[in-house]
C-alpha positions in Angstrom: 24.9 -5.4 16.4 25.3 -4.2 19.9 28.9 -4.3 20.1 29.2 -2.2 17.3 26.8 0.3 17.9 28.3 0.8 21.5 31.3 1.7 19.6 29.9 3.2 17.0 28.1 5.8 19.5 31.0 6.0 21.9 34.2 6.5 19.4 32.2 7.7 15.6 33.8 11.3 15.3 35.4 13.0 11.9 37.7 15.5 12.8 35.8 18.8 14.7 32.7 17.4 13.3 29.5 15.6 15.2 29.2 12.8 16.6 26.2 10.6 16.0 23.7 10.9 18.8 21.3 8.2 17.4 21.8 5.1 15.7 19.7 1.9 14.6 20.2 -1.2 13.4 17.5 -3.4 11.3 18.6 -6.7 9.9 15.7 -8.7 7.7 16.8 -12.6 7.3 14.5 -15.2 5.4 14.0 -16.6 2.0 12.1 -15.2 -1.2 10.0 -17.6 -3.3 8.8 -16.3 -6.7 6.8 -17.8 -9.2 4.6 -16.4 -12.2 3.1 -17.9 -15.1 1.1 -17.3 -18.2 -1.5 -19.7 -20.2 0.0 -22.4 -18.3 3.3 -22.0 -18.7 5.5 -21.0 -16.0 7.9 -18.0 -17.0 10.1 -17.5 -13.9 11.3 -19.3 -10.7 13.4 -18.1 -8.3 13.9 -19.1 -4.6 17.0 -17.6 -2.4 17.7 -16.5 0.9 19.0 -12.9 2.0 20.2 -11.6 5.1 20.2 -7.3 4.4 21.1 -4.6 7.0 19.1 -1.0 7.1 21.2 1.7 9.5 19.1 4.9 10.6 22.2 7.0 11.8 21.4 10.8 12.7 23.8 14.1 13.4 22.6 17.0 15.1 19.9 17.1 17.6 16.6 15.3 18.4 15.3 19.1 17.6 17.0 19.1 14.6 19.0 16.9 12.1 20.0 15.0 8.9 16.1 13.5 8.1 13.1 14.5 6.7 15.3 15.9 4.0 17.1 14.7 0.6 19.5 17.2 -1.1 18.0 15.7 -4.6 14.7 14.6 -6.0 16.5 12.0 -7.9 18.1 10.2 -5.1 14.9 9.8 -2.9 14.6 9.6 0.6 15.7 6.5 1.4 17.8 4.9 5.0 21.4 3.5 3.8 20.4 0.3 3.1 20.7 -3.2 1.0 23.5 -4.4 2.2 24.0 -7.9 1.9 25.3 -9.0 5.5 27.2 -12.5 5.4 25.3 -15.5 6.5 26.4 -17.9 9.5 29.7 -18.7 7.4 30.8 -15.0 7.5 30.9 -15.6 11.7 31.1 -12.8 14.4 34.2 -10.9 12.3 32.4 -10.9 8.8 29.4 -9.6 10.8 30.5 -6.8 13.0 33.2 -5.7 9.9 29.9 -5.5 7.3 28.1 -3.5 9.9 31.1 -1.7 10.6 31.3 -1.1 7.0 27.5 0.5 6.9 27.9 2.2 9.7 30.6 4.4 8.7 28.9 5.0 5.2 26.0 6.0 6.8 27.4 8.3 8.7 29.6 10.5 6.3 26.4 10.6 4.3 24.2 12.1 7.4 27.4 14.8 8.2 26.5 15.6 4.4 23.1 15.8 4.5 22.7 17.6 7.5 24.9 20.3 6.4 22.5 20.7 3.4 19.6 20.9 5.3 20.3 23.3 7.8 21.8 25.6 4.7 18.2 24.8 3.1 16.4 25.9 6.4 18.8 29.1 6.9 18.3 30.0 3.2 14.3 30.0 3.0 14.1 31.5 6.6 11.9 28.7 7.8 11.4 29.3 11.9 8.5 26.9 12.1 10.1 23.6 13.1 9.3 20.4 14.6 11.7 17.8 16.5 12.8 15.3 14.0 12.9 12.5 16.7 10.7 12.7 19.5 11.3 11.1 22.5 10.4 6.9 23.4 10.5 4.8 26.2 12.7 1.6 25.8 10.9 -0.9 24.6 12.0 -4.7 23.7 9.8 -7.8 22.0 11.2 -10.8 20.9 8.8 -13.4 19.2 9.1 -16.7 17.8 10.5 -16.2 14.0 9.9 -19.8 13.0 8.1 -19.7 9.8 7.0 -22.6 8.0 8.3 -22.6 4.4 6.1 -22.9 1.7 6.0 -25.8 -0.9 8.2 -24.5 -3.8 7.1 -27.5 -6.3 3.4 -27.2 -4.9 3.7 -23.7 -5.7 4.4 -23.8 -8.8 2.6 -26.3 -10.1 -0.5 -24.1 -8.4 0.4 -20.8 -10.1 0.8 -22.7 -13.2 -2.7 -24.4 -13.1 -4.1 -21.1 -12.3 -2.9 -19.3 -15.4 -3.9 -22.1 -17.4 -7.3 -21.1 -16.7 -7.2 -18.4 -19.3 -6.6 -20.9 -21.8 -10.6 -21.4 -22.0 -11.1 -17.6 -22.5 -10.6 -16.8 -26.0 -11.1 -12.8 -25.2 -8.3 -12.5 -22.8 -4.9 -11.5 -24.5 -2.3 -11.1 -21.7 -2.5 -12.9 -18.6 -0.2 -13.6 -15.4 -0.4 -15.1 -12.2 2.2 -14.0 -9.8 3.3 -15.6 -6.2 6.1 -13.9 -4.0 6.4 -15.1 -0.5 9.4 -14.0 2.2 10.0 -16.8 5.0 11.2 -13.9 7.1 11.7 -12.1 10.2 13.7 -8.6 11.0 15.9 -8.1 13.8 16.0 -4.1 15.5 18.0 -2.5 17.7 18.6 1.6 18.7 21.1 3.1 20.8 17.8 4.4 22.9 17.7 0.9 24.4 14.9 -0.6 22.1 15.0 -3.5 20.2 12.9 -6.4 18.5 12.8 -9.3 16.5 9.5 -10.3 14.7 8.5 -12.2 11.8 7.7 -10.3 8.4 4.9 -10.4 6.6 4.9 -10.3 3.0 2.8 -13.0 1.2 1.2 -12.0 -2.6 -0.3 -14.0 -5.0 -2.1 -11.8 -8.0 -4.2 -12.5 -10.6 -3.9 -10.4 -13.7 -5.3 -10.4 -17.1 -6.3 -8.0 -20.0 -9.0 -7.8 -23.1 -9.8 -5.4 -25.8 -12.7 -3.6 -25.9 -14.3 -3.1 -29.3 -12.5 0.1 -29.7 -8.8 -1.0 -29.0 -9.2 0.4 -25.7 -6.9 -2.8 -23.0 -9.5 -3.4 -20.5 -7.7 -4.7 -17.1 -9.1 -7.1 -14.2 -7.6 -9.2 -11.9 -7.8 -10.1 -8.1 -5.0 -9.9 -5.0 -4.5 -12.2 -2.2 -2.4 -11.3 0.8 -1.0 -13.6 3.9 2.0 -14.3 6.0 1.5 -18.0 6.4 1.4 -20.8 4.0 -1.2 -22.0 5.5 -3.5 -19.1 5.3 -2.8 -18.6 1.4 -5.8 -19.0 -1.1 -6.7 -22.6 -2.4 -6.2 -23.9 -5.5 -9.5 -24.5 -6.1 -10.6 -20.8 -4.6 -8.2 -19.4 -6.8 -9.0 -21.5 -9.9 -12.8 -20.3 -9.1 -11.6 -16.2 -8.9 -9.4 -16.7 -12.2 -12.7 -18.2 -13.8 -14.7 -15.3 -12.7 -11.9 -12.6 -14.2 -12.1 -14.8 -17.7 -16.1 -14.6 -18.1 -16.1 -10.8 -16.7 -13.7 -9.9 -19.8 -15.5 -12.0 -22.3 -18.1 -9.5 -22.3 -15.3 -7.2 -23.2 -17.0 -7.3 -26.5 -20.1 -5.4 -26.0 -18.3 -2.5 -23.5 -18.2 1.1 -24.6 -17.2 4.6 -24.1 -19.5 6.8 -22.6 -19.8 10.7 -22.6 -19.3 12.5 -20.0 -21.2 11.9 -16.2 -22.2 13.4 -13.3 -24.2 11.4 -10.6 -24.3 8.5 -8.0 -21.3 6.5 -8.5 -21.6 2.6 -6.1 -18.1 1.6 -5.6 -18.8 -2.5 -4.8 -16.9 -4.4 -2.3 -13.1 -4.3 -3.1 -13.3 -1.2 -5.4 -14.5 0.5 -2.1 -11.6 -1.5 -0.5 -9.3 0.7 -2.7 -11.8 4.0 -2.5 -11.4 4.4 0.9 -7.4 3.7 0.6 -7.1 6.7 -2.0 -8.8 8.6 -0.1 -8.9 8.8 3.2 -5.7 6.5 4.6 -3.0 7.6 2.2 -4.4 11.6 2.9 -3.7 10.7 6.7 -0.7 9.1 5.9 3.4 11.0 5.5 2.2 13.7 7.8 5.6 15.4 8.1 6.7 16.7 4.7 10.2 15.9 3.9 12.5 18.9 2.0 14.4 19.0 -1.2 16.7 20.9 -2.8 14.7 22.4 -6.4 16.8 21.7 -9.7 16.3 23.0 -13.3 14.1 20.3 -13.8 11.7 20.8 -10.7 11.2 24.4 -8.6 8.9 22.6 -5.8 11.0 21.9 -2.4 9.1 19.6 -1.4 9.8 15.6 -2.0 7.0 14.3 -0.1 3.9 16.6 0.8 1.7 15.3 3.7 -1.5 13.6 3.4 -4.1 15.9 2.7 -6.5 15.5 5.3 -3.6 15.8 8.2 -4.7 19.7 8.2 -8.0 18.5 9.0 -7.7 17.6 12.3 -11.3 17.9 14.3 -12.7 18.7 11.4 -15.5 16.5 9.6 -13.7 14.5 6.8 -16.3 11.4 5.9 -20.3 11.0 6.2 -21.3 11.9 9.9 -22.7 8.2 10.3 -19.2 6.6 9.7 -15.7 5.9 12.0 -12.4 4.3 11.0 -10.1 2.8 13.5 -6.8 1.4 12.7 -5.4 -2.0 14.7 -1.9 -3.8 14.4 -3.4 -6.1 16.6 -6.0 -7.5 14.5 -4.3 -10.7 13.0 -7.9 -12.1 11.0 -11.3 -11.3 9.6 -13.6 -13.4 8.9 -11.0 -16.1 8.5 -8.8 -13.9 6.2 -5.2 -12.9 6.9 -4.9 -9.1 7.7 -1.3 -8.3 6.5 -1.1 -5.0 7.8 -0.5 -6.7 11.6 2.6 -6.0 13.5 3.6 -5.9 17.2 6.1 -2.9 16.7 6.9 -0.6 14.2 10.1 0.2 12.1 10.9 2.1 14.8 10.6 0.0 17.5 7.6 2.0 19.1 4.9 -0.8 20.2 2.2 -0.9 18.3 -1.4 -0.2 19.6 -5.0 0.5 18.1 -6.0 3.9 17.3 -9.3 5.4 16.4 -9.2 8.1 13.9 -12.4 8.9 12.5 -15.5 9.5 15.4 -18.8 10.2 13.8 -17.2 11.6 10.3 -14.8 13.9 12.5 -11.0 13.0 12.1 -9.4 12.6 15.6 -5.8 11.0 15.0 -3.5 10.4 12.2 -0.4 7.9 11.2 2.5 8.8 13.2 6.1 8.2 13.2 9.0 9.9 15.7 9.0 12.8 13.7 6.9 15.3 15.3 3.8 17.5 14.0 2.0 20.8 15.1 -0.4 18.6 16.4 1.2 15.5 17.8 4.8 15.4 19.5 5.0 11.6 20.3 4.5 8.6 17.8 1.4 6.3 17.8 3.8 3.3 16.7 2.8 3.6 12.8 6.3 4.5 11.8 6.3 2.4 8.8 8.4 1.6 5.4 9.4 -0.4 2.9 13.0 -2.1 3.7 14.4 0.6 1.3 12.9 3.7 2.4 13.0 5.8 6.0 10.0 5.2 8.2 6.8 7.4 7.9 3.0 7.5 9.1 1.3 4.5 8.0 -1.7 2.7 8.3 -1.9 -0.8 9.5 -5.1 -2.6 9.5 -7.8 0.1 8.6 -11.1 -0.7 9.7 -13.9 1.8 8.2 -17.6 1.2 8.9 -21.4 3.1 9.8 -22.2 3.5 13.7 -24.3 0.9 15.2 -27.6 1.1 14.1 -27.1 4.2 11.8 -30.3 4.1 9.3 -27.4 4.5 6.3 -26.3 1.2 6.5 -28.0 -1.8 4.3 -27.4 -5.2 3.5 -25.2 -5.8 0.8 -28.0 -7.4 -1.3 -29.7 -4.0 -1.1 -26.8 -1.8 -2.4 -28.2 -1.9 -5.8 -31.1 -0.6 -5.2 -30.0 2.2 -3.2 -28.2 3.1 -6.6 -31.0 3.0 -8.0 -33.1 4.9 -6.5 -30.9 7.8 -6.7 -30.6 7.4 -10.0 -34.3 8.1 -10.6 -34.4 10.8 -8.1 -32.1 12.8 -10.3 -33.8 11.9 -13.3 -30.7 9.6 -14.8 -31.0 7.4 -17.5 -28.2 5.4 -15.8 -25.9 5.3 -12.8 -22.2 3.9 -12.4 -21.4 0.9 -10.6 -17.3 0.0 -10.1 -16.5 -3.5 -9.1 -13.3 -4.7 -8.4 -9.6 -3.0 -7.3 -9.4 0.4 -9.1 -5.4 0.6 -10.0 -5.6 4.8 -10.0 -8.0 7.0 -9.3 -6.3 9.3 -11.6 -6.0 7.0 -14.4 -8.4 5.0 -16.9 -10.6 2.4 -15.7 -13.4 0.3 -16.2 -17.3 0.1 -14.8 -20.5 -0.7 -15.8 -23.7 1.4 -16.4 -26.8 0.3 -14.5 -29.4 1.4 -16.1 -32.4 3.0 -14.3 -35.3 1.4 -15.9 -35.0 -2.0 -15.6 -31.7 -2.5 -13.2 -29.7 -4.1 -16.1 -26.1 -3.8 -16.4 -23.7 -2.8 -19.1 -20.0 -2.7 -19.1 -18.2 0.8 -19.9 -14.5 1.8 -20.0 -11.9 4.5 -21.1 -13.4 7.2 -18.0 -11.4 9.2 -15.9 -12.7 10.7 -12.3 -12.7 14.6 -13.1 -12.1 16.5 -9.6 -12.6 13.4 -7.6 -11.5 14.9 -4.7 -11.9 14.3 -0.8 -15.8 15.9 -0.8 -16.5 12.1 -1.9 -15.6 10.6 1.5 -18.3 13.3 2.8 -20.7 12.3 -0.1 -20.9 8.7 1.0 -25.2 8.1 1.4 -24.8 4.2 2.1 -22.7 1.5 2.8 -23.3 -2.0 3.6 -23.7 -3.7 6.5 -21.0 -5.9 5.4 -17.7 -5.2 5.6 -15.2 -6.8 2.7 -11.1 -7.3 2.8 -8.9 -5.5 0.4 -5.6 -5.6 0.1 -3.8 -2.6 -1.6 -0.5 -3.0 -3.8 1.8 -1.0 -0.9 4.8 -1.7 0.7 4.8 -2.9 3.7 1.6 -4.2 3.4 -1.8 -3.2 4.4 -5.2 -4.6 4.9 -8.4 -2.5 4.6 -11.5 -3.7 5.5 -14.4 -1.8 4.6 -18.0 -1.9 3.0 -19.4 -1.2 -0.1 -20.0 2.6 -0.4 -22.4 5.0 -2.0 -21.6 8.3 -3.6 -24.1 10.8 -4.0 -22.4 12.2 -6.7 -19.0 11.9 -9.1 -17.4 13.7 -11.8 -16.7 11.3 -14.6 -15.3 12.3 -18.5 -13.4 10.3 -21.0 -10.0 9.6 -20.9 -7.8 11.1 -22.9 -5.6 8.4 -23.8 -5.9 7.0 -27.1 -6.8 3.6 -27.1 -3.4 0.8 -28.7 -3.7 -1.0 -32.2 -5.0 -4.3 -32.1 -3.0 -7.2 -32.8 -3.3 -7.8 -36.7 -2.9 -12.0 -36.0 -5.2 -13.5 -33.6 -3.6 -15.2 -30.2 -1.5 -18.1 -31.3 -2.9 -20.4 -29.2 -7.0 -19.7 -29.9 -6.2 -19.3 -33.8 -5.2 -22.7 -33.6 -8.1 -24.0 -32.3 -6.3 -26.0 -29.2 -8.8 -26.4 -25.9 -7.8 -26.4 -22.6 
């Protein structure tokens, strides 16, 4: 890698044209397990290793050049990436001729792409700009990438017992249990004098299974698990437990309806705040540089990626006054879970460090990468992506909870009641209650009523959140004093750990989408009267 980027840097010229002045390498090596199952069968299996090279190669200036820009929607913005680099077999040669390979590829597109954008800049007159690389000390980390593999057969055999779980549960009509696990670790280097190599985290086992309501309407649950070490994945017997509770939650599938339209106190309980406070407040300070497109007949906005909304925000009050977030890479556990969202340096190769970012409801800081801001013109190491895409502000390890001793935090056991007591002070026959991950805010989803009178709960579905915009971060009346761990379907991973919350009021109407036909047989399986 460094042989070839020393060349690369001093010799890469086409013609009168630019010479790259930055360059980066990232090479991921391990081995992908994956596993899923349904009803106790196991459907597919596949275990390989990969060795794939990402090249970050810019034209121009640090001011100015070929990212945060992608001539068409339909491309993305994406590094050149995936290729398959040669294993130990391939030797030095194979090595330095597939980077060599990348390299100039990467380069012919950036001359490209950097001539589009600065057409794109000149066209709409845009004066306001902000460096596209900002400035970092050298930094280099190398840790111990030894990773203990997982039990393939073990493995299997597990997420096949799991699934069979659903076997006893009649009501449930699709079901799927999925493990993928990378025994991996990336390798970085930049012609700025930084480089890395860590392990990579990227363990996910999922839980998934659906019923009909009496209407036709699919009602989802399900449960996530994230680690990076065999060792600190779920039990089978924990797991077995969690696929149990999914299986009696959507037996009572039967007796859930639609409701009419709602306005009041919505209680979003322990991982559905997990993925509240995701929504809303870290993907909003999250992608703070927009990145530029070229509009097509198919799309006039020139914008790919707009920033988080709350990044305008800065020093202004964004959640309740009695709660602060603060984001740390560092943190490798809580209470005895895995957080995934650890790292020691970012895509980038900027060391990571902990941030706070919410004081007393006000929002102090947001995710940075090296591409500069109006407010910030250095990164905070949070230059993060998936191993396809180009870095970009991301959270880590979100921490969100209430200042010590603040009078709006209660036991969990008290939640409830809190719920319900605004319920009666707004004269409400009922109140909502969302457990579990909420897939989309913007989509359908599930919940139960809990009704005023006597505290009793019935389950709901087909609602949509009307408006549910960022006031409901600023609406929050109580959380818990306990804090739960969610882990949110995003690549790379991230861990949010955060407690129950209270909304003082939510917009809620029914979903437009029409519910599916039933199935005109009954399961296969049940109508044949088999057991587990």
């Amino acid at each position: 890698m460094k042989d070839e980027m020393t060349r690369s840097m001093a010799r890469l010229r086409m013609d009168a044209l630019q010479k790259p002045y930055a360059l980066s390498y990232t090479v991921r090596e391990g081995r992908h397990l994956g596993v899923s199952a349904s009803f106790g069968a196991e459907e597919s299996y596949y275990s390989y290793p990969y060795r794939r090279l990402r090249t970050d190669l810019r034209v121009g200036s640090p001011a100015f050049d070929n990212s945060n820009y992608t001539p068409s929607k339909w491309d993305g913005y994406r590094a050149e990436n995936d290729m398959e680099l040669p294993f130990e077999a391939g030797g030095y040669d194979g090595l330095r001729y597939s980077l060599w390979s990348a390299t100039d590829k990467a380069y012919k597109k950036a001359l490209e792409t950097y001539s589009k954008k600065k057409a794109y800049k000149e066209a709409r007159n845009i004066s306001e700009l902000f460096d596209d690389l900002t400035p970092e000390a050298p930094y280099e980390l190398y840790l111990d990438t030894a990773a203990a593999a997982p039990d393939e057969a073990a493995w299997r055999e597990t997420v096949r017992r799991v699934s069979a779980v659903f076997r006893g549960y009649p009501s449930v009509k699709y079901s799927k249990v999925v493990l993928n696990f990378d025994s991996a670790f990336s390798r970085f280097m930049n012609s700025g004098g930084s480089a890395f190599r860590q392990p990579v985290c990227s363990g996910r086992l999922t839980i998934e299974a659906k019923a009909y309501a009496p209407d036709g309407f699919l009602i989802e649950n399900g449960a996530a698990y994230a680690f990076c070490l065999p060792g600190d994945a779920p039990s089978e017997t924990d797991l077995i437990a969690r696929a149990k509770e999914i299986g009696e939650a959507l037996s009572g599938t039967g007796r859930s309806s639609q409701p009419a339209a709602y306005i009041g106190p919505v209680l979003f309980d322990r991982e559905a705040a997990g993925e509240f406070f995701d929504h809303f407040l870290a993907k909003n300070i999250s992608n703070p540089r927009e990145v530029w497109t070229t509009p097509d007949r198919w799309s006039s906005d020139p914008v790919f990626r707009r920033a988080g909304e709350l990044v305008e925000r800065l020093g202004m009050r964004v959640l309740s006054p009695f709660l602060t977030a603060v984001d740390d890479p560092g943190a490798r556990y809580y209470g005895g879970k895995p957080l995934t969202g650890a790292f020691a340096a970012d895509d980038e190769g900027v060391p990571a460090r902990k941030m706070e970012i919410v004081a007393k409801g006000k929002l102090l800081s947001y995710f940075m990468s090296r591409a500069a801001t109006r407010d910030f013109k250095v990164s905070n190491g949070r230059g993060r992506a998936g191993f396809e895409e180009c870095p970009s502000g991301a959270p880590s390890n979100l921490f969100v909870k209430a200042e010590e001793g603040s009078p709006r935090a209660v036991p969990q056991s008290e939640m409830k009641a809190r719920l319900l007591a605004l319920c009666r002070e707004q004269e409400l026959e009922y109140c909502l209650l969302v457990k579990g991950g909420l897939n989309d805010f913007s989509g359908p989803f599930a919940a139960y009523k809990v009704f005023s009178g006597d505290g009793r709960e019935e389950p709901v579905h087909g609602m949509e959140f009307t408006g549910a915009g960022l006031r409901a971060l600023r609406d929050i009346s109580a959380v818990s004093k306990e804090l739960f761990l969610h882990y949110p379907d995003r690549n790379p991973p991230v861990s949010i750990i955060a407690p129950s919350a209270l909304v003082q009021e939510m917009e809620i109407k029914k979903t437009g989408q029409k519910p599916e036909k039933k199935p005109y047989l009954p399961h296969p399986y049940f109508s044949e009267g088999k057991t587990p």
